[in-house]
Structure formats: structure tokens, C-alpha cells
C-alpha positions in Angstrom: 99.4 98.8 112.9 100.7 97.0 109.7 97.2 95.6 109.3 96.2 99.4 108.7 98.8 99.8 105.6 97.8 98.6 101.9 100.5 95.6 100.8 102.7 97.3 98.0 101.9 94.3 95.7 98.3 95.3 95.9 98.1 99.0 95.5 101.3 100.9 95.7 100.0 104.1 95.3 97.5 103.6 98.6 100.4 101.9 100.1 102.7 104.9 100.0 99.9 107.5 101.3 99.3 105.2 103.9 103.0 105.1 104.8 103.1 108.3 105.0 99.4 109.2 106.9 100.3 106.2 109.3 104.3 107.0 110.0 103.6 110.5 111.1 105.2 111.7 108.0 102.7 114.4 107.1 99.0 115.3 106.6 96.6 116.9 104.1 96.4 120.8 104.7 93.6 123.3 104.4 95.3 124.3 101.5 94.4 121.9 98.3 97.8 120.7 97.2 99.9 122.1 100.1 101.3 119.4 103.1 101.8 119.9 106.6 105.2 118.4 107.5 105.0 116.3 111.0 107.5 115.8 113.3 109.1 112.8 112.1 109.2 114.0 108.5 110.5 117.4 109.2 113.5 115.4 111.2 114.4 113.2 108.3 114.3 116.4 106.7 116.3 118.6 108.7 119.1 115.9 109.1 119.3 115.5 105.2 119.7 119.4 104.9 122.0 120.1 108.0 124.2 117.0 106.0 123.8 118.8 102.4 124.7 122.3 104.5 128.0 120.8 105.7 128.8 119.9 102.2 127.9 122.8 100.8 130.2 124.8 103.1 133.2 122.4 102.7 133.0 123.6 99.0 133.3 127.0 99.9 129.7 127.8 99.2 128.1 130.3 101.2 124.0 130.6 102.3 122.1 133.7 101.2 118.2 134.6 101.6 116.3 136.2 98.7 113.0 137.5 98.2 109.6 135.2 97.6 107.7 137.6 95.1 109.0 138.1 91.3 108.3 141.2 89.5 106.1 139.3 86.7 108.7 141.5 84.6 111.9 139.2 85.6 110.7 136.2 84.1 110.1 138.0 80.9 114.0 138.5 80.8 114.8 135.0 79.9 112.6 133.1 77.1 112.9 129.4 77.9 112.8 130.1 81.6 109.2 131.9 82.0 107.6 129.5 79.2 109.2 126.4 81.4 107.2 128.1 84.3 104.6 130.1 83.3 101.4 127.5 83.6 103.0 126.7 87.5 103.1 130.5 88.6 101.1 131.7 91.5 100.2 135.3 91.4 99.6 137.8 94.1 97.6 141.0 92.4 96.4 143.2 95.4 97.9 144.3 98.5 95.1 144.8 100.7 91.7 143.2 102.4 89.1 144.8 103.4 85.5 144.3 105.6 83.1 142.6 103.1 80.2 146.0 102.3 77.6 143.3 101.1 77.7 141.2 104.4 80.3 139.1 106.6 84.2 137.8 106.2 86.4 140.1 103.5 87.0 140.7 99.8 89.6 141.9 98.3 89.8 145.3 97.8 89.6 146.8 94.5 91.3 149.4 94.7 94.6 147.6 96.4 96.3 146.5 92.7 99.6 146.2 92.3 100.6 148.0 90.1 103.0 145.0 88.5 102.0 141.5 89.5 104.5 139.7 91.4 105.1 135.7 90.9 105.5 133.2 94.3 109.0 132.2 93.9 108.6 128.5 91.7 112.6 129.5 91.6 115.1 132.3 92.2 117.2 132.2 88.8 115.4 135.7 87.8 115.3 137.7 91.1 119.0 136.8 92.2 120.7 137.0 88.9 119.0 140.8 89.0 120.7 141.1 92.8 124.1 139.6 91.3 124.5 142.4 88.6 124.8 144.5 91.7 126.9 142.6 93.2 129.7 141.8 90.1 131.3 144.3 88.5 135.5 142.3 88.6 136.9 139.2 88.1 137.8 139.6 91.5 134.3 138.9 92.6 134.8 135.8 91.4 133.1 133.1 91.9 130.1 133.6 94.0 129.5 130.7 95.2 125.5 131.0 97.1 123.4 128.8 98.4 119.8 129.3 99.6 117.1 127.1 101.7 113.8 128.1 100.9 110.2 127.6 100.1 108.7 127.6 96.9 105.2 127.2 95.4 104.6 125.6 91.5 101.1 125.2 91.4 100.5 121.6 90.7 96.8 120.3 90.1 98.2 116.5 91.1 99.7 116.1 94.3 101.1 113.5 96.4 102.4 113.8 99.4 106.6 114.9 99.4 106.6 113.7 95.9 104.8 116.6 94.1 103.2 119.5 96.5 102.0 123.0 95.2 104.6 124.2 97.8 107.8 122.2 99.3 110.9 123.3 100.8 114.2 122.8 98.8 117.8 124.3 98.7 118.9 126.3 95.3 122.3 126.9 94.8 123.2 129.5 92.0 126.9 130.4 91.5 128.7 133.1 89.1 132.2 131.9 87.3 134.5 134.4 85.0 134.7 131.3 82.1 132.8 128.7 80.7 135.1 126.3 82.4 134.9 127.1 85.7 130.8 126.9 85.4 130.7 123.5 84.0 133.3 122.4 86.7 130.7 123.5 89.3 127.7 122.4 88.2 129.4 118.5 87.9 130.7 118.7 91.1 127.1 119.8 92.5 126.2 116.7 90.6 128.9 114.3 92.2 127.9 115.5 95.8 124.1 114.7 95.2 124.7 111.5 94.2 127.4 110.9 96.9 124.5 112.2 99.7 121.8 109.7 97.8 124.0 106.7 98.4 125.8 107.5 101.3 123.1 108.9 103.1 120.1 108.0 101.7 121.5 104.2 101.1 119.4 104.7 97.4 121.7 104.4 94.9 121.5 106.5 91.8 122.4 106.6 88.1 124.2 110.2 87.3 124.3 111.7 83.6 122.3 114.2 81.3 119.4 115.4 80.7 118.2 115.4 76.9 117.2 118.8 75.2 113.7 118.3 76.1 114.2 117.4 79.3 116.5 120.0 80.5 115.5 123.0 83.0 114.0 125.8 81.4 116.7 127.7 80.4 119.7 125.7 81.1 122.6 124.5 78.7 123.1 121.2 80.0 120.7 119.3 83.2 123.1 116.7 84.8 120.1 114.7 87.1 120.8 111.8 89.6 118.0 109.3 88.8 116.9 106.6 91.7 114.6 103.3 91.0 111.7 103.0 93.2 110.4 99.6 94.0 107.4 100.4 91.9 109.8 100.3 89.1 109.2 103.9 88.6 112.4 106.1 88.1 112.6 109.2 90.4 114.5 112.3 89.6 116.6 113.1 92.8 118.2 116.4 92.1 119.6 118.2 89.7 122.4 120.6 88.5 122.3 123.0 85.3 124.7 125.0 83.6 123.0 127.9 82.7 126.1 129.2 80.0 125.3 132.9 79.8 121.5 133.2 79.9 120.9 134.9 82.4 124.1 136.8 82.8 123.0 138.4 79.2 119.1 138.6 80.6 119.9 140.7 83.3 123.0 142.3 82.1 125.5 140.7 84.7 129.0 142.1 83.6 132.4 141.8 84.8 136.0 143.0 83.7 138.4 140.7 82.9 142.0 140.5 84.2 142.8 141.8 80.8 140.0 144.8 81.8 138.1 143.4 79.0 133.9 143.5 79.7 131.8 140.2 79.3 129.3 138.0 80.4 129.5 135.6 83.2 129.1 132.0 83.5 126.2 130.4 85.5 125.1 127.2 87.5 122.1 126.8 89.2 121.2 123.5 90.9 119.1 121.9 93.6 117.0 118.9 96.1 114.0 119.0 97.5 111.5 117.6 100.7 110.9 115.1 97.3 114.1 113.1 98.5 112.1 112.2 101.6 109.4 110.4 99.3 112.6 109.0 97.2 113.8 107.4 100.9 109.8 106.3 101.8 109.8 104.5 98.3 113.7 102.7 98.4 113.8 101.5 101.8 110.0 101.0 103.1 107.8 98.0 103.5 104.8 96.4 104.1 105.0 96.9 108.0 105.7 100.9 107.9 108.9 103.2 107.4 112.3 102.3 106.9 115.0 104.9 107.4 118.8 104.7 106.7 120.3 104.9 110.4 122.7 108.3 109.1 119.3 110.3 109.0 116.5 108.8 111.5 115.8 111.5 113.8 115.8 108.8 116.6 118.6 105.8 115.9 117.5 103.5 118.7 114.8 103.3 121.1 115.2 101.6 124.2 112.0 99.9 125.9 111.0 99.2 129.3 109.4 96.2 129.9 106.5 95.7 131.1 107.0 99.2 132.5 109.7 101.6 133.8 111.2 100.4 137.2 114.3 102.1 138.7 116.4 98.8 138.5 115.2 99.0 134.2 115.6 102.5 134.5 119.3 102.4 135.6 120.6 99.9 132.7 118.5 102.1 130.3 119.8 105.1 131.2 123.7 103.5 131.2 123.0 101.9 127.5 122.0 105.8 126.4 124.6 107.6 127.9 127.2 104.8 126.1 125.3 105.0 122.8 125.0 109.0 123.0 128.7 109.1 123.8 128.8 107.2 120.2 127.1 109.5 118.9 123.9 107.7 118.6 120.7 109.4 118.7 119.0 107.4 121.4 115.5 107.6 123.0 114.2 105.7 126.2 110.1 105.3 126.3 109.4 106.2 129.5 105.8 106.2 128.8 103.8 104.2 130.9 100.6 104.5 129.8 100.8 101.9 126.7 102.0 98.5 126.5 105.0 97.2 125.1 103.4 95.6 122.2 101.9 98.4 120.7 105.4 100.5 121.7 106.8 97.8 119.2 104.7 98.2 116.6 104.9 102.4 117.1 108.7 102.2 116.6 108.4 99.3 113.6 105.7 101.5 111.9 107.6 104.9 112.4 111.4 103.3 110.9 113.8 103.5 114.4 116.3 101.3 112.8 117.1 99.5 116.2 114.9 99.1 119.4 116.7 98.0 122.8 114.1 95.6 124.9 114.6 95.4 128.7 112.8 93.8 130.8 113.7 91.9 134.5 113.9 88.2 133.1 116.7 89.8 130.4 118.5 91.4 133.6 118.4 88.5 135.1 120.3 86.8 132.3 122.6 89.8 131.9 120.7 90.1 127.9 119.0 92.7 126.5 117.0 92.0 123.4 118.0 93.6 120.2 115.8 94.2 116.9 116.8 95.2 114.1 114.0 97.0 111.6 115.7 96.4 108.4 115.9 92.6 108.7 112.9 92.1 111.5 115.3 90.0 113.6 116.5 89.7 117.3 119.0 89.2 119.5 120.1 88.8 122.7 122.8 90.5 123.8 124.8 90.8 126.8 124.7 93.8 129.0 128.3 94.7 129.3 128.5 94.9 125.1 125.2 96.1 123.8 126.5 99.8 123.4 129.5 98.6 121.0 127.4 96.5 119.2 124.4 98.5 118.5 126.9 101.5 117.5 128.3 99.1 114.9 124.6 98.3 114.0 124.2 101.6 112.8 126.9 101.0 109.7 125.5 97.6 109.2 122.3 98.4 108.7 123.0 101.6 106.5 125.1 99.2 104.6 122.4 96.4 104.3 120.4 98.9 103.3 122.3 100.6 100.3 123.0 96.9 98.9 119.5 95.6 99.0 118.6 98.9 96.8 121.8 98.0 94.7 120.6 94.5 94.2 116.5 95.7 93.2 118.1 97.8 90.8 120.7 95.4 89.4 116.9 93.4 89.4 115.3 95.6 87.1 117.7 97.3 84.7 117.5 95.6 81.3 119.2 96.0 78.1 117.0 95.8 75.5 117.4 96.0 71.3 113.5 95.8 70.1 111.0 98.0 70.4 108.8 94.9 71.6 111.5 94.0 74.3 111.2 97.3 75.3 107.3 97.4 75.6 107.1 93.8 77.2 110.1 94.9 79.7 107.7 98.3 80.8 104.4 95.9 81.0 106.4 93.8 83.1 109.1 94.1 86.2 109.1 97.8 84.6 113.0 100.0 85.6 115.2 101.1 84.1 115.2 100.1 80.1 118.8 100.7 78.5 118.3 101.4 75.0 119.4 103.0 71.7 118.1 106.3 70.8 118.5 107.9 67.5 119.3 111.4 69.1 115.8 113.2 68.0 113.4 115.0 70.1 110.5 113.5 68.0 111.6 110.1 68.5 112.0 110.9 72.3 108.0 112.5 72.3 106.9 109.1 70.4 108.3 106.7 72.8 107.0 108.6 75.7 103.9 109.4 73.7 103.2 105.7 73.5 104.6 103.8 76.4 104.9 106.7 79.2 108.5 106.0 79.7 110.7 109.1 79.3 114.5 109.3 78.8 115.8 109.4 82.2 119.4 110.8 81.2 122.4 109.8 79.0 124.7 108.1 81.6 127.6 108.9 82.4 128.8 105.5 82.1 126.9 105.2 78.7 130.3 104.2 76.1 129.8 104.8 72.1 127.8 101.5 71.0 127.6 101.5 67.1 123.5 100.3 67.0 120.0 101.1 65.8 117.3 103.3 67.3 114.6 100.8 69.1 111.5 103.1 67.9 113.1 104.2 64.3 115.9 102.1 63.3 117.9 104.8 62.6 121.4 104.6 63.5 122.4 105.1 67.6 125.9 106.1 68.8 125.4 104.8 72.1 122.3 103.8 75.0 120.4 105.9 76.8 118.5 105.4 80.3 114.4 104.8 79.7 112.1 104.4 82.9 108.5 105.5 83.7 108.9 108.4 86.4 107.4 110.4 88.9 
């Protein structure tokens, strides 16, 4: 099966579709630009989103469901917002079908217009901030704290697979504070719990900070973005949180009285990941022979294998080892299938990511050994029969682990500090990642750099201190480095 996949090194772009095409991840629609999720990838998915959900909820957040169409109208309200949006909108203009009166199949019939066009939800900013002004009227409803997961469409004409799709399934968050404060509190705590999920989770570590100007979400104050490195040297953007000041309080007229029964404006936050965090795990932890997934969100942890075939004495020490391991807490899964061999039942399980698979055949029994392999580090073990359930549960932080440092160390790799413009270009041709370098603040200088090399400013780390230095493009004098990096 690893035969089928492209080597990274030789095409990393093939190697990645092929990851995904021969993992079971997901497939091509009939819809140009739109995936089908499989199995596999919807489970990786659904375990990152029931673990987001949980710490959502221990925030005090709640989950709400709102509409898919937009008036057309609503994203007039806000300026910045419907001209960040406007070229990825998807527009339904008629309500009806009907029989085609020139020959087979249907047409649209003419006389079905709307009579205003409503937008496929790209995002919800505009039709729930119009709910909310129904919904706020005192400080004492105060902050609404409201989560949605959802489906959205932004009509992209280059699509990869998880990455960027014409439609993919995210969770938006979009809360409502009484001060300015209180908003800006939220919306960097949003930020800390992405990147706490990214590396706890995910094992893909991240660099948090903010979003320049040009950068920021259409119509947002301040962007705060976890960035990952993928082992293209390409930065990802893994999620995001905005503080939206009082845009969109003041677009749709969102008032509330003070304790001091004085009227004004409240403060907004918006903020949210997406199916892309699935291609961000693909592109951190996968190789050459398939998927790799950190054991906290494979669908299946460990997969235990009869060999040559299942036989009832086989059958009894694999069902023991699964009760132990469930009793753990492990998501376990014996192959009872007898109708392929055990080689290509290897390669299935090494191609689709199981972090451990459990080998048992009649010469292990015999021994009192099972055989152990691990998918992170490709190695084996035997071990005994009366310990394997204790020592593959305390696999499952050990390879997480492994996992998260081995990211760690490719991006300790391929982060440089650089002070020339030519270090900076020679560093991009080369091991590419992340390029930390002065930046003289403007929005043209910004454009020229990204203009010219491709690499965009990433964010202004939070770690970033105040560095007295010049600009690498203008010369111009730089208060402190900034995060560069090619992207998807």
C-alpha cells in the first residue's frame, strides 16, 4: 500500500492527496470543489469537535443553531465584512423548479425570484448579530456566551482536500460583553484554548499572536491566530479569534442599558476551527507509509490481529486484551475478518494511522507474547500476556507525547532569525518555516514582501519582545520581529 503513495520529498502536494484518497480520509464529490467526508475522517473529526465541545461548555459557552441563507441586505450592514466576503458568496435567486417546456430534466422557473437574494452562510456574524438585538436589551443579558457547529460554503475556485473546500464544517463562536474589557478577555481566552487543543490534542504545536491590519478578519479589531508549521515548511493558520469592538453591535443596532440605565453598544467576539485542522494533523504527523494520528483522537487506538486467522483459543486472549484496554478507556478494535491476510491487515492499519496494533498468533501464545507495533516509530515488541493491557494504555501517552516533541523539534528545525533581506530570500528558497524578522509596521512593506517572495506575515507573537532594529525589505526602523512563512 505505501508503494501506492508519492514520497513527500518528491512531490508533497501528490503526496498529501494521496494520503488522503488512500487513508479513507475523503473523496472528490459531484460537486466541483465540495468533499465527501469518509469514515475515518469524519471520526478524527467528530473526536476533535466532541473535545472542543467539552471546552466550550467548561467556559460557560452555550450551542445555538442559526439559519444558512443571508438576506443579501445583512451583509450590507457592515463595510469591511461584505467586501472581505463578497467575491466567496454563493447565491440562491429562485425558489422553485419546474418540468423543462423545450424537452427533458428542469430549468429554473422564471417566475420563482426571490424577491431579495439570500447568501449561503460563508459566516454567521450578520444573521446572528440581527437575532442578538432581539435578544439584548440589559446588562443583565450579559454575556451571551454562543457557540454554533455548522456548515458553510465560500466559494473557492482552488481546492484541496480539508485544506480549502467550497464547503466544510466548522464551529463559530460569537459572544456579546457590556465593556470593551470583557470582549477582549474572551476572545484571548478563545485563543489560549485553540492552541491548548492544537498541542494537547493534535500533538502540533503552534505559535499564538496577532494578526496584522491586512490580515485580520473582515471586520474585526484585532485577529489573534494560532499558526502551525507543516513539514512542507508551509505555515498553516489553525484557528482563529477576533474581537469585533462594536461593529456589528452599531451595524445592527444591538443596545443594552447599563447598570447606571445608560444606553450603548455592546462588545463583540467572534472566533472559530474548521475540518482544515484535520489537513493541519495529515500534514504534522504523517509519512511516507500513510496516516499518522495522535492517539487522543484516532477513532480506533489499537487494533488487535488474529493470526493467521481467528480461532477460539486467539479469540479468547483477544477478547480479554479488549475488555482490559476498553476498561482503560481505549478505543480498541479486534479484525475478525477472515477473508484477508494478515499482511495486507498490517499494511490497512499502517496506511490508515491506528497508533498501536496488537499481533496474536498460536506461536506468541505459546510463549505467553503478544507482538506490539507501534505506528509512530514503526517498531515491535513482544510482550507478555499478563501485561500487555497496562502497557499499551501507557502507550497511548507515549506516543501522543513522541508525537508532540518530534513536531516541536521540526519546528525548532526550521524557524530562523534572520536580519537581511537576502537571508530572508535564501532561508524561503531553502528549508523554508518560519522566518523571524523585523518589519517596519506598514501595510505596503507587508504587500511587497509577500508580493515578491510569497511569504506573508503570519502574526506578531505573543512572545515577540521590543528589539530596537531595521526593517529587512526597507531599512526603516523596527520595534520588534514579526513571524514570516509561506502559508496555505
Amino acid at each position: 500500500m505505501a508503494k501506492e503513495i508519492t514520497p513527500r520529498a518528491e512531490d508533497y502536494s501528490k503526496w498529501y492527496n494521496d494520503i488522503v484518497k488512500k487513508a479513507g480520509l475523503a473523496e472528490s464529490s459531484a460537486v466541483r470543489g465540495c468533499m465527501v467526508i469518509k469514515p475515518l475522517g469524519f471520526g478524527i473529526w467528530e473526536n476533535m469537535k466532541s473535545v472542543l465541545d467539552g471546552m466550550f461548555k467548561e467556559t460557560g459557552h452555550v450551542n445555538a443553531y442559526f439559519p444558512l441563507f443571508i438576506p443579501k441586505s445583512f451583509l450590507s450592514k457592515e463595510a469591511d465584512h461584505v467586501e472581505g466576503f463578497a467575491k466567496e458568496c454563493a447565491v440562491v435567486t429562485h425558489h422553485r423548479l419546474m418540468n423543462n417546456p423545450d424537452g427533458p430534466g428542469v430549468v429554473v422557473d422564471p417566475t420563482a425570484k426571490l424577491e431579495e437574494e439570500l447568501i449561503v452562510r460563508p459566516t454567521s456574524e450578520t444573521i446572528i448579530w440581527n437575532t442578538y438585538k432581539d435578544w439584548i436589551s440589559s446588562y443583565r443579558d450579559l454575556p451571551l456566551l454562543i457557540n454554533q457547529w455548522a456548515n458553510v460554503v465560500r466559494w473557492e475556485m482552488r481546492t484541496r482536500p480539508f485544506l480549502r473546500t467550497a464547503e466544510f464544517l466548522w464551529q463559530e463562536g460569537h459572544t456579546a460583553h457590556a465593556t470593551q474589557a470583557e470582549a477582549i478577555e474572551e476572545a484571548r481566552m478563545i485563543h489560549d484554548l485553540y492552541a491548548k487543543f492544537a498541542e494537547e490534542y493534535m500533538a502540533m504545536p503552534v505559535i499564538q499572536g496577532a494578526k496584522t491590519e491586512s490580515e485580520r478578519f473582515a471586520g474585526a479589531i484585532d485577529t489573534f491566530t494560532i499558526e502551525a508549521l507543516m513539514q512542507d515548511g508551509k505555515a498553516l493558520q489553525a484557528g482563529t479569534s477576533h474581537f469585533l469592538g462594536q461593529n456589528f453591535a452599531k451595524a445592527f443596532d444591538v443596545k443594552f442599558a447599563t447598570t447606571e440605565n445608560k444606553e450603548e453598544y455592546v462588545w463583540a467576539t467572534s472566533w472559530g476551527v474548521s475540518t482544515r485542522l484535520v489537513g493541519g494533523l495529515i500534514m504534522t504527523h504523517s509519512d511516507d507509509e500513510g496516516l499518522v494520528i495522535p492517539p487522543k483522537l484516532a477513532p480506533t487506538q489499537v487494533v488487535i490481529i488474529p493470526i493467521p486467522k481467528p480461532d477460539p483459543e486467539i479469540m479468547e486472549h483477544a477478547d480479554r486484551i479488549a475488555a482490559e484496554l476498553k476498561s482503560y478507556g481505549v478505543r480498541v478494535k479486534i479484525d475478525k475478518d477472515d477473508k484477508k491476510r494478515p499482511g495486507f491487515k498490517f499494511a490497512q492499519y499502517e496506511m490508515e494511522g491506528v497508533p498501536v496494533r496488537i499481533g496474536i498468533g498460536k506461536r506468541d501464545l505459546a510463549n505467553n507474547i503478544v507482538e506490539v507495533a507501534r505506528r509512530d516509530t514503526k517498531t515491535k515488541e513482544s510482550i507478555a500476556l499478563d501485561k500487555v493491557g497496562e502497557h499499551v494504555r501507557d502507550l497511548m501517552d507515549i506516543i501522543q507525547n513522541n508525537l508532540l516533541a518530534r513536531a516541536k523539534a521540526f519546528r525548532t528545525e526550521h524557524t530562523t532569525t534572520v536580519d537581511t533581506y537576502e537571508e530572508f530570500k535564501e532561508v524561503l528558497a531553502g528549508k523554508g518555516g518560519f522566518i523571524i524578522a523585523h518589519w517596519d509596521g506598514t501595510a505596503e512593506t507587508e504587500a511587497k514582501i509577500k508580493e515578491e517572495t510569497k511569504a506573508s506575515i503570519r502574526c506578531i507573537s505573543n512572545d515577540a519582545v521590543e528589539e530596537e532594529g531595521k526593517c529587512v525589505y526597507s531599512g526603516k526602523p523596527s520595534s520588534r520581529r514579526v513571524v514570516f512563512a509561506k502559508a496555505y
